[in-house]
N, C-alpha and C positions, 0 to 999 in steps of 0.2 A: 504494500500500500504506500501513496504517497502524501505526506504531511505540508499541507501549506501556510500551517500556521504555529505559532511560537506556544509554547511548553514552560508552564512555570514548574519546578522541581520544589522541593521543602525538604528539610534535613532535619527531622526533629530529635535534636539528644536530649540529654537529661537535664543539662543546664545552660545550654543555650540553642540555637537553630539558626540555619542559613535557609537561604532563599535564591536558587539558581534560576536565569530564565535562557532557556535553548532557542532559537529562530533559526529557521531553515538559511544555510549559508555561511553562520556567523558560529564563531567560539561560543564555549557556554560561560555567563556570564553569571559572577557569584554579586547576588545585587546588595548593595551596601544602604545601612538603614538611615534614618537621619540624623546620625549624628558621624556617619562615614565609615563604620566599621563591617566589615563583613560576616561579622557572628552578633547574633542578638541575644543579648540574657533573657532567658524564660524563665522570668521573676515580676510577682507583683505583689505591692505594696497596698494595702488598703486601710487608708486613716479617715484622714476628712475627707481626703479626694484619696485616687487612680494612683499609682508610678508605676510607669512601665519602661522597659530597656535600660538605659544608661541613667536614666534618674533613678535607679534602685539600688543600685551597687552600694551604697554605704546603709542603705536603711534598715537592712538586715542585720547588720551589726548594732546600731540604735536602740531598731525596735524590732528585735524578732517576735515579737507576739502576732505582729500585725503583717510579717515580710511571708510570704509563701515561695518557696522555691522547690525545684524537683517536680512539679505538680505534670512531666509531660507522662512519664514512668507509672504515673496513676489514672489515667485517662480508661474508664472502663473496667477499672481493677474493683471485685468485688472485696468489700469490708470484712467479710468472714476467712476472705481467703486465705492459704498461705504466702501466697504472692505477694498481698500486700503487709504481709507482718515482718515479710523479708525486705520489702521496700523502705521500711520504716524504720526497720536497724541498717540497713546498706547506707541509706540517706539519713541518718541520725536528723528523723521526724519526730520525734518523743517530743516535740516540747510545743506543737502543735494539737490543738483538742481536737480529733478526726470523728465522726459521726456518720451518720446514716444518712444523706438531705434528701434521698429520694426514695422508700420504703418498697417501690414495685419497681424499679430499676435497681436498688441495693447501692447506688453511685455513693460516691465519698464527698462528705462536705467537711469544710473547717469553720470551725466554729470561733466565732472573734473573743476578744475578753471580754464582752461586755453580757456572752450568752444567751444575746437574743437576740443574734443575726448569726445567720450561716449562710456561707457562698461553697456552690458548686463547684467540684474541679475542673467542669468543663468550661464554667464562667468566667 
């Protein structure tokens, strides 16, 4: 078959991801985010607002109650599993309150300090 149009690729690790895009003709191109680097941290930060990519890197250290990281390694992973008990010592999660946020999908929510907000791992 023949392809006439361009191909985004995604590299999703564990702590950060790139973002390839292919077009018939040309090199493949690793696309750089907005702050110019070609890896993006997959970490976010949830206070009073959002941080995402390069505004996160120090908040973790700050405020790790409120910083989530690793969250790609969990996408799908059921709560009961063994999978994710080993996720959770691999990625020294322990200090994250993890819970149930979807009871007929069994999906993983993090539960904030304040225990009455939980965000989705896919959110």
């Amino acid at each position: 078959t023949c392809t006439f149009g361009a191909i985004i690729g995604l590299d999703l690790g564990s702590l950060y991801y790139k973002t390839t895009l292919v077009k018939p003709g040309k090199p493949l191109l690793i696309v750089e985010n907005n702050v110019g680097d070609r890896k993006t941290l997959s970490q976010v930060t949830i206070g009073e607002r959002r941080f995402f990519q390069s505004e996160v890197k120090g908040t973790y250290i700050r405020m790790p109650e409120v910083a989530f990281r690793y969250l790609i390694p969990l996408l799908g992973v059921d709560y009961n599993s063994s999978q994710f008990h080993h996720l959770v010592k691999e990625f020294k999660l322990n200090d994250i309150m993890w819970i149930v946020s979807n009871k007929d999908r069994k999906c993983l929510g993090a539960s904030m300090p304040d225990n009455a907000t939980v965000y989705d791992v896919e959110e």
